[in-house]
C-alpha positions in Angstrom: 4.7 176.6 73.0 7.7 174.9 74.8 11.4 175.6 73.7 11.3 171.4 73.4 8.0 171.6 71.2 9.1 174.7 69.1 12.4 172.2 68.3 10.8 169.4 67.4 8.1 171.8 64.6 11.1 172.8 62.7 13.9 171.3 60.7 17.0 172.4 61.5 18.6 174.1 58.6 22.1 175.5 60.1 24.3 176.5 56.9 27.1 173.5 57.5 24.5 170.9 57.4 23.0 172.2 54.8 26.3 172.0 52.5 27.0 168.8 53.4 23.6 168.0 51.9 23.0 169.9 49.1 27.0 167.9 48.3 25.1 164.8 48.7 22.2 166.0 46.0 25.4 167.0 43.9 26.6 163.5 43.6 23.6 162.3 43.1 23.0 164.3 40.1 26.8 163.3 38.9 26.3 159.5 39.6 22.7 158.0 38.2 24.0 154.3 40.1 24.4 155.9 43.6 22.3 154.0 46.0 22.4 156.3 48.8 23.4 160.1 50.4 27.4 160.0 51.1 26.8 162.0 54.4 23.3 161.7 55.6 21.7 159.2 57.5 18.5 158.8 59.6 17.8 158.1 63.4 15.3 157.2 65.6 15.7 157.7 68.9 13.9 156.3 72.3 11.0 158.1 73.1 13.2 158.4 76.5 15.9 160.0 75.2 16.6 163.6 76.0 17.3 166.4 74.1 21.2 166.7 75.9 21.1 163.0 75.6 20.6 163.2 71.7 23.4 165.8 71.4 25.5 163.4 73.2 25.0 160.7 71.0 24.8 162.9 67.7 28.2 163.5 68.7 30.0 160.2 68.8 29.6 159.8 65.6 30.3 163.8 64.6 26.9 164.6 63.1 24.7 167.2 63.4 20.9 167.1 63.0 20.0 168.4 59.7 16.3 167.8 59.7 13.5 167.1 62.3 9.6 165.2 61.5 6.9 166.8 63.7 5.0 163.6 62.2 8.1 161.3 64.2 9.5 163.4 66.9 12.0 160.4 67.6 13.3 160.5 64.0 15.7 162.7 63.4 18.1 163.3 60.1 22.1 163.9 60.6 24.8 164.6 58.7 28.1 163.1 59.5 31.7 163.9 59.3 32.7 160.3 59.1 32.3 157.1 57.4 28.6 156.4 57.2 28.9 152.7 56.9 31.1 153.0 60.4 28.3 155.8 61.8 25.8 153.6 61.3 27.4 150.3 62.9 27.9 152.7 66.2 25.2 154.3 66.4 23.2 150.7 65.9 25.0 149.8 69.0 24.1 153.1 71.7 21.4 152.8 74.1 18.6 155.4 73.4 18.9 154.2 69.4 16.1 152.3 68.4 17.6 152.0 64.7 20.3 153.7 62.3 20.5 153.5 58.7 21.7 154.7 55.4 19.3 158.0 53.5 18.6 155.5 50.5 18.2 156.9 46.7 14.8 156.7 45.4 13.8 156.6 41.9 11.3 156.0 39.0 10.2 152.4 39.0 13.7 151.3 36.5 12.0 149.5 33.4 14.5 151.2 31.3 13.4 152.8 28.1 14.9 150.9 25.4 13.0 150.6 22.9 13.4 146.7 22.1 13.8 146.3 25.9 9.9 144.7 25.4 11.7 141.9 23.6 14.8 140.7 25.9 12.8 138.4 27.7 15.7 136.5 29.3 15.7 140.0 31.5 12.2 141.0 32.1 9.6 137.8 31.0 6.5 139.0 30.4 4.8 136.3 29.2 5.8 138.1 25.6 6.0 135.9 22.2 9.5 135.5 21.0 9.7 133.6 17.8 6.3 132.5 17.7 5.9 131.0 21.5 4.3 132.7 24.1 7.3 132.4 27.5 6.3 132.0 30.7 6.0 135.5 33.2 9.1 135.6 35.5 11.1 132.9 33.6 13.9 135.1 33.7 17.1 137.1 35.8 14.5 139.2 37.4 16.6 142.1 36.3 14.5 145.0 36.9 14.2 143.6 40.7 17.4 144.3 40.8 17.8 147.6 39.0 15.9 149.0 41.4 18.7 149.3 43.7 21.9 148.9 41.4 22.4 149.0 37.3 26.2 148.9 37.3 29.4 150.7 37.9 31.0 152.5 35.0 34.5 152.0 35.9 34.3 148.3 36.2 36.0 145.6 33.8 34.9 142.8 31.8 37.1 141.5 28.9 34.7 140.2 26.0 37.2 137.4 24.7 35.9 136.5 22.2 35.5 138.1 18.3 35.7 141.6 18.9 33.2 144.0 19.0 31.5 147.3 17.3 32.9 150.0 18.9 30.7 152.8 17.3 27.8 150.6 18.0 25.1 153.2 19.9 24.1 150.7 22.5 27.9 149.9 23.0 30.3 152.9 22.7 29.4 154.6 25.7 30.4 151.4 27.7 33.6 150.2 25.6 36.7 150.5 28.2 39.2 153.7 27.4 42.4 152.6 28.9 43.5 155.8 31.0 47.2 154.7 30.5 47.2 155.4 26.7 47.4 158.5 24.7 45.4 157.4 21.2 47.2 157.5 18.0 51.0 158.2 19.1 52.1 155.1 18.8 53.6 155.1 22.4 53.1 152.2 24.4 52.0 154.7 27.2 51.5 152.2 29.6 54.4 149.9 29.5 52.2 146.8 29.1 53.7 145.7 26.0 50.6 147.0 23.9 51.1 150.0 21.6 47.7 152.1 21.8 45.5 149.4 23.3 43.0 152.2 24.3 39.8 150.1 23.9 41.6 146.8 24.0 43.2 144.2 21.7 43.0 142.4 19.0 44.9 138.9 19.1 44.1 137.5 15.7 45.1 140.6 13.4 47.9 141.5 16.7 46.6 145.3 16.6 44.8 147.5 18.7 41.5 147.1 17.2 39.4 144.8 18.0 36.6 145.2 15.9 34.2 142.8 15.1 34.0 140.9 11.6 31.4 138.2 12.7 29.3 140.1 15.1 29.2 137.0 17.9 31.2 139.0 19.4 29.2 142.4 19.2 26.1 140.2 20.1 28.0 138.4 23.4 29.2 142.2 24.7 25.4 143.7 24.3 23.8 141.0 26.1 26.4 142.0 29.0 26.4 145.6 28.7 24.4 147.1 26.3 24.1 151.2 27.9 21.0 150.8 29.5 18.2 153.7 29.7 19.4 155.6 26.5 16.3 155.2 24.7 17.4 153.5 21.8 18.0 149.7 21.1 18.1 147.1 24.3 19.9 147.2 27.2 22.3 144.7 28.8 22.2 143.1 32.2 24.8 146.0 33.1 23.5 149.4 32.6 27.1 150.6 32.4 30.3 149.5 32.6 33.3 148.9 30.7 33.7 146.5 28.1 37.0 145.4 27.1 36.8 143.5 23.9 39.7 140.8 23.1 39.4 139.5 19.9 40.1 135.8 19.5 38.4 134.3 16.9 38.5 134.9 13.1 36.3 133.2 10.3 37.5 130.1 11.0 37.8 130.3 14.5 40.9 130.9 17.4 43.9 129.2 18.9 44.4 128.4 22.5 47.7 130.5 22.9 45.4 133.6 22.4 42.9 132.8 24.6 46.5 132.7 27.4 47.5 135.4 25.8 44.5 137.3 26.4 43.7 135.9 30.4 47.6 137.3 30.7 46.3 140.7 29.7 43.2 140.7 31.8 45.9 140.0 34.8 48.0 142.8 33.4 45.0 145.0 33.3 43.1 144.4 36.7 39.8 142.6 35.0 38.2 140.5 37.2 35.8 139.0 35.0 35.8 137.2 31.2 33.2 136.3 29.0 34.1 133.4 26.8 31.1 132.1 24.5 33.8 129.3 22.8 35.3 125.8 23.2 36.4 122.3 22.0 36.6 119.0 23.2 40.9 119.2 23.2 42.4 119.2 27.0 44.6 122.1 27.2 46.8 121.9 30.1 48.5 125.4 29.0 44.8 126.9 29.3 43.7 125.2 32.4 46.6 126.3 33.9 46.5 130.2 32.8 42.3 130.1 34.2 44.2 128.6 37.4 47.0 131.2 38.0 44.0 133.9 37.2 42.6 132.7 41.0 45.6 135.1 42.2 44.0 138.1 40.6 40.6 137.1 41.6 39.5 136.7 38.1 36.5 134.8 37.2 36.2 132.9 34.0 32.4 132.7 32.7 32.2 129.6 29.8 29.4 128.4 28.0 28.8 125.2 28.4 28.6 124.2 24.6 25.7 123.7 21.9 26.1 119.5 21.4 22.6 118.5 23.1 25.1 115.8 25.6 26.6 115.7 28.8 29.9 117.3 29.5 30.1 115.1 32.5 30.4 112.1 29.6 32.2 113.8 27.0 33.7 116.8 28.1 33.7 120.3 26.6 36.5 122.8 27.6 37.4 125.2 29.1 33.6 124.7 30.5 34.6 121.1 31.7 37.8 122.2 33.5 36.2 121.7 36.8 38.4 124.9 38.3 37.1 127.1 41.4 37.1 130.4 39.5 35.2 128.8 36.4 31.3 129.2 36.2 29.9 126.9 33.3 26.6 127.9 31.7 23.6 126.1 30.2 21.1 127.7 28.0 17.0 128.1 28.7 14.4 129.3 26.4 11.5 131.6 27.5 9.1 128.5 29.6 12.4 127.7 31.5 13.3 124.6 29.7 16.7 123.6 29.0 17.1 124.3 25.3 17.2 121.8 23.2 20.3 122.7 22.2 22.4 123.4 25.2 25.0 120.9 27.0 24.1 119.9 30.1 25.9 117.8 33.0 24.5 117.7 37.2 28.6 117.4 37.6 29.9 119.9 35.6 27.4 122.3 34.4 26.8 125.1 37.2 23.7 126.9 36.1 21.3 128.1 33.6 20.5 131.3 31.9 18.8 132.2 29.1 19.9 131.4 25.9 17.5 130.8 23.2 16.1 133.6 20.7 18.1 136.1 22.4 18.0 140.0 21.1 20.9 141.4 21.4 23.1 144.3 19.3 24.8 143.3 16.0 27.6 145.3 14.1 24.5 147.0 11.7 22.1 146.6 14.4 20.2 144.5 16.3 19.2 141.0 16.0 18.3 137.4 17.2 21.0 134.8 17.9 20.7 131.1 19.7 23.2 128.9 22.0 25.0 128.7 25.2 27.3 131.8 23.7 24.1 133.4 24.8 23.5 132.3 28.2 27.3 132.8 29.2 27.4 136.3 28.9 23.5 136.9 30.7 26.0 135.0 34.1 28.8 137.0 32.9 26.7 140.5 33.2 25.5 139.1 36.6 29.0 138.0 38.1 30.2 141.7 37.4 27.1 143.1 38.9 27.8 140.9 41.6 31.7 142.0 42.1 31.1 145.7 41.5 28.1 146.2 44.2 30.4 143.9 46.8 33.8 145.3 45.8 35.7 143.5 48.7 35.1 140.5 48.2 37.2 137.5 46.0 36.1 135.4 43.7 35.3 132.3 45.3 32.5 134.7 47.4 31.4 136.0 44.7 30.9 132.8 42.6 29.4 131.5 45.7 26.9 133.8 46.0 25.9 133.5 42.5 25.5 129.4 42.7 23.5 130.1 46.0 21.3 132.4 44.8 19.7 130.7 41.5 16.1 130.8 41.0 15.5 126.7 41.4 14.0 125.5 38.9 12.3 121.7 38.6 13.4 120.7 34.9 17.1 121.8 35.7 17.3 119.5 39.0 19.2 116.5 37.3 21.0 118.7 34.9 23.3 121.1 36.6 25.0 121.5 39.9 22.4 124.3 41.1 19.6 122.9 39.3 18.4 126.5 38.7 18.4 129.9 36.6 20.9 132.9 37.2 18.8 135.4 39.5 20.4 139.3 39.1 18.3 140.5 41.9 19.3 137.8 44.7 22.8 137.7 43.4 23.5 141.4 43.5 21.6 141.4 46.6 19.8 143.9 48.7 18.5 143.1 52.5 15.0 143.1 53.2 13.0 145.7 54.4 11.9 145.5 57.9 8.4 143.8 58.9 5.8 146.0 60.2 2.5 145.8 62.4 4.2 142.8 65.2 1.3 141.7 67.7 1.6 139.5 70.3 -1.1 137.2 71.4 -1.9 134.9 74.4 -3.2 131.7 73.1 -3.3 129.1 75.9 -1.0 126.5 77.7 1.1 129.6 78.2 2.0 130.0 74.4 1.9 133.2 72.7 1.4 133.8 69.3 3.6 136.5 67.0 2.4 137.9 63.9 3.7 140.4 61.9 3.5 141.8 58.4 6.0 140.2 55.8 7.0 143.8 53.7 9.5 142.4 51.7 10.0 139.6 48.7 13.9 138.9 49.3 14.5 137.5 53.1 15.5 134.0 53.3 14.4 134.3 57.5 13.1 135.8 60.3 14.3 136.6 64.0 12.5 137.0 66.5 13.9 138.1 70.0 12.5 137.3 73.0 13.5 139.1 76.4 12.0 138.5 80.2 11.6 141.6 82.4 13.8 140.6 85.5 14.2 142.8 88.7 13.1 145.5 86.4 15.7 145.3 84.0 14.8 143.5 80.6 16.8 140.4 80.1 17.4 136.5 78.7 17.7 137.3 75.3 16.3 134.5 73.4 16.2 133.9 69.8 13.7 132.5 67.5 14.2 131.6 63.8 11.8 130.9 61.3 11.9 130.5 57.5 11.2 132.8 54.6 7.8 134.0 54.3 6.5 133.4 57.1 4.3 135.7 59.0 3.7 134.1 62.3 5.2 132.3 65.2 4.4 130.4 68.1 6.5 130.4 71.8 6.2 128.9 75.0 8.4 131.4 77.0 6.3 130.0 80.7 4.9 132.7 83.4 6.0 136.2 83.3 6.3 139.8 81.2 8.0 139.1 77.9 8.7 141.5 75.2 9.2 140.5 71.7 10.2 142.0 68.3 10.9 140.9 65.0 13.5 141.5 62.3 14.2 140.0 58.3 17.2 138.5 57.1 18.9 137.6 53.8 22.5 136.7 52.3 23.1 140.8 52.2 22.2 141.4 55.8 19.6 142.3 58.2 16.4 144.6 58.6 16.1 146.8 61.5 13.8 145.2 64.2 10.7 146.0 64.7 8.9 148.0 67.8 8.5 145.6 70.9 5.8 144.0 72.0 4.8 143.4 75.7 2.9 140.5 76.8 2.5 139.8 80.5 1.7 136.0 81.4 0.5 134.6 84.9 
């Protein structure tokens, strides 16, 4: 057997590689959201590529090969000692690198196993009966589409303003926010904010530090966004974790806007990007539209329910919903056969979106239970706007309200009642990009046309690509490009005489597949 061959039947399992992957398997085990190996990714090389020539390249990017596939000799697996997101854009851009990309997580299909999770159909819709009516399958978030790939992160934000919350709850304590900055019970005001022991956050009705929940709206609105997920008791909310910081505005009888400033002043204070607020009136408050304004320079987003009056806010308004601001999102509320609830506000001008809203299951302060109205719906968007920020932590708000209005599950009933005319999607909003196609062919047809087909291997691409390149005095050249819309599995060109090459990649509002293997066609 060949020194070459003998390479190529054995992984390589030098001790430095090794450590930097067994560190990978570490965080892993310390991190049940990681997406994908800190320090590993995976190559394949051109069958033409040389073994000095793979060194070479292994190199620009300081990696070492860690593993080798008899079953692919062109695959290999490295471990790098830089960046892997900037790895990955340079080796994507070497000659002799057919493709680069990240060593992805893989997991248990992630139905989580709460054991009420059967019954929040606004997150999985199984067709299940929910107060006596029988829903519709997949009229919901499509949540566990997107659970596949992220469930939250544990260190992010999201103020609950609203009535408080149960902080022993068991579906809630392990998410509630502990503010680093304060040492509990000395009666310091630790962090120089101007709160004395806000560890879990604040109440601004009693003006103490805490916020517990009297009414349990409030208990109800921060389950739906964050129940703890997979703990195998109770529900689960759209976030698997995070970190709930509950701001108690209302009492029995209600709240007063200088609370609801008082408390977007603390989520500035605090670095919280994103609010829930399941209340409202029909008053104008300038004081309040100005506070959600001056929140733009913190990139906060300001989620509002759209109100439970059966009318349209574009008539008779309903603020803060109606306050027409680039960093509020106003929510309308579904039931379980995505129809607009008979309930729920609505307005093609005002209103943004839809989520589900009606018979929702969610925690209570002694439990669990069932409660109805756009307070409901908010908080689903809510969940989804912070999954949204946390998987794309660079971006601002107005991104990351845009990609939550552009990626709504359309629905026909909704099309004269809100901007989007559709339903909150988790799974296109948090965002993934599509896996590559496979099996491309290339067919003479006639009338110089060839015909493309390939295999459509994913259920999230919004397009395809396909490249076209001419061989030319033996070089391959005349790159041209061919677009074509989602789902599609087949194409049509009229590139004239000569030897064409083609290949095929998948695209979305997260990125790019890698391109498939070319295909050679020679035409007279």
């Amino acid at each position: 057997m060949s020194a070459a061959v003998s390479l190529l039947a054995a992984p390589s399992l030098a001790q430095p590689t090794r450590d930097a992957f067994d560190a990978g398997r570490r965080a892993l085990e310390a991190d049940p959201t990681l997406t994908r190996h800190p320090r590993s990714v995976l190559v394949r090389f051109s069958p033409i590529t040389t073994h000095a020539s793979r060194a070479q390249l292994r190199s620009l990017v300081r990696a070492q090969m860690h593993r080798a596939y008899p079953s692919v000799p062109e695959v290999e697996n490295l471990t790098l000692d830089m960046d892997v997101d900037r790895a990955i854009q340079i080796l994507r851009a070497l000659p002799g690198i057919e493709y680069a990309e990240p060593d992805y997580v893989i997991r248990p299909q992630t139905i989580p196993n709460d054991a009420s999770f059967g019954s929040v159909w606004g997150l999985h819709n199984t067709g299940q009966r929910i107060a006596g009516r029988s829903g519709i399958p997949d009229a919901d978030i499509d949540a566990p589409e997107a659970w596949d790939f992220f469930t939250g992160d544990p260190e992010f934000r999201i103020a609950i303003i609203d009535g408080g919350a149960a902080l022993a709850h068991p579906d809630l304590r392990d998410n509630i926010w502990v503010n680093p900055g304060e040492i509990p019970g000395n009666g310091i005001d630790d962090d120089h904010n101007g709160y004395v022991d806000d560890v879990n956050g604040w109440d601004f009705v009693d003006d103490d530090n805490t916020p517990s929940d009297l009414s349990g709206h409030g208990t109800h609105v921060a389950g739906i966004v964050g129940a703890r997920g997979n703990n195998g008791i109770g529900v689960t909310g759209v976030n698997w974790r995070c970190s709930l910081v509950p701001l108690r505005l209302t009492g029995a009888g209600g709240g007063f806007v200088s609370d609801a400033i008082a408390a977007l002043d603390y989520c500035r204070m605090m670095d919280i990007r994103v609010s829930n607020n399941s209340w409202g009136g029909i008053g104008f408050s300038q004081a309040l539209y100005d506070a959600i304004e001056a929140a733009q320079a913190s990139n906060h987003i300001f989620v509002a329910a759209a109100g439970n009056d059966s009318r349209s806010i574009d008539t008779i308004p309903y603020y803060p919903a109606s306050f027409g601001l680039d960093n509020v999102i106003c929510v309308a509320a579904t039931n379980n056969r995505d129809a607009l609830a008979s309930f729920s506000n609505f307005g093609a001008g005002t209103v943004h979106l839809a989520a589900p809203g009606e018979d929702v299951l969610s925690t209570r302060p002694m439990g669990y239970g069932y409660l109805s109205g756009t307070s409901m719906s908010a908080p689903i968007v809510t969940g989804v706007v912070a999954m949204t920020c946390a998987s794309h932590p660079k971006w601002g708000y107005r991104r990351v309200i845009d990609r939550v209005l552009a990626s709504v599950r359309p629905v026909e009933s909704l099309s004269d009642l809100t901007i989007t005319g559709g339903i909150v999607n988790l799974a296109d909003a948090v965002g993934h990009p599509p896996a590559r196609p496979r099996n491309i062919q290339v067919a003479h047809v006639g009338d110089g046309r060839v015909l493309i087909t390939w295999l459509d291997k994913s259920d999230n691409e919004n397009r395809f690509g396909v490249r076209r390149q001419q061989r030319v005095d033996g070089k391959w050249r005349n790159a041209i490009f061919l677009r074509t819309p989602a789902d599609a599995e087949e194409v049509v060109d009229s590139p004239g005489a000569g030897t064409f090459r083609y290949r095929v990649r998948a695209a979305n509002f997260e990125g790019e597949s890698n391109w498939t293997i070319n295909r050679r066609i020679d035409l007279e």
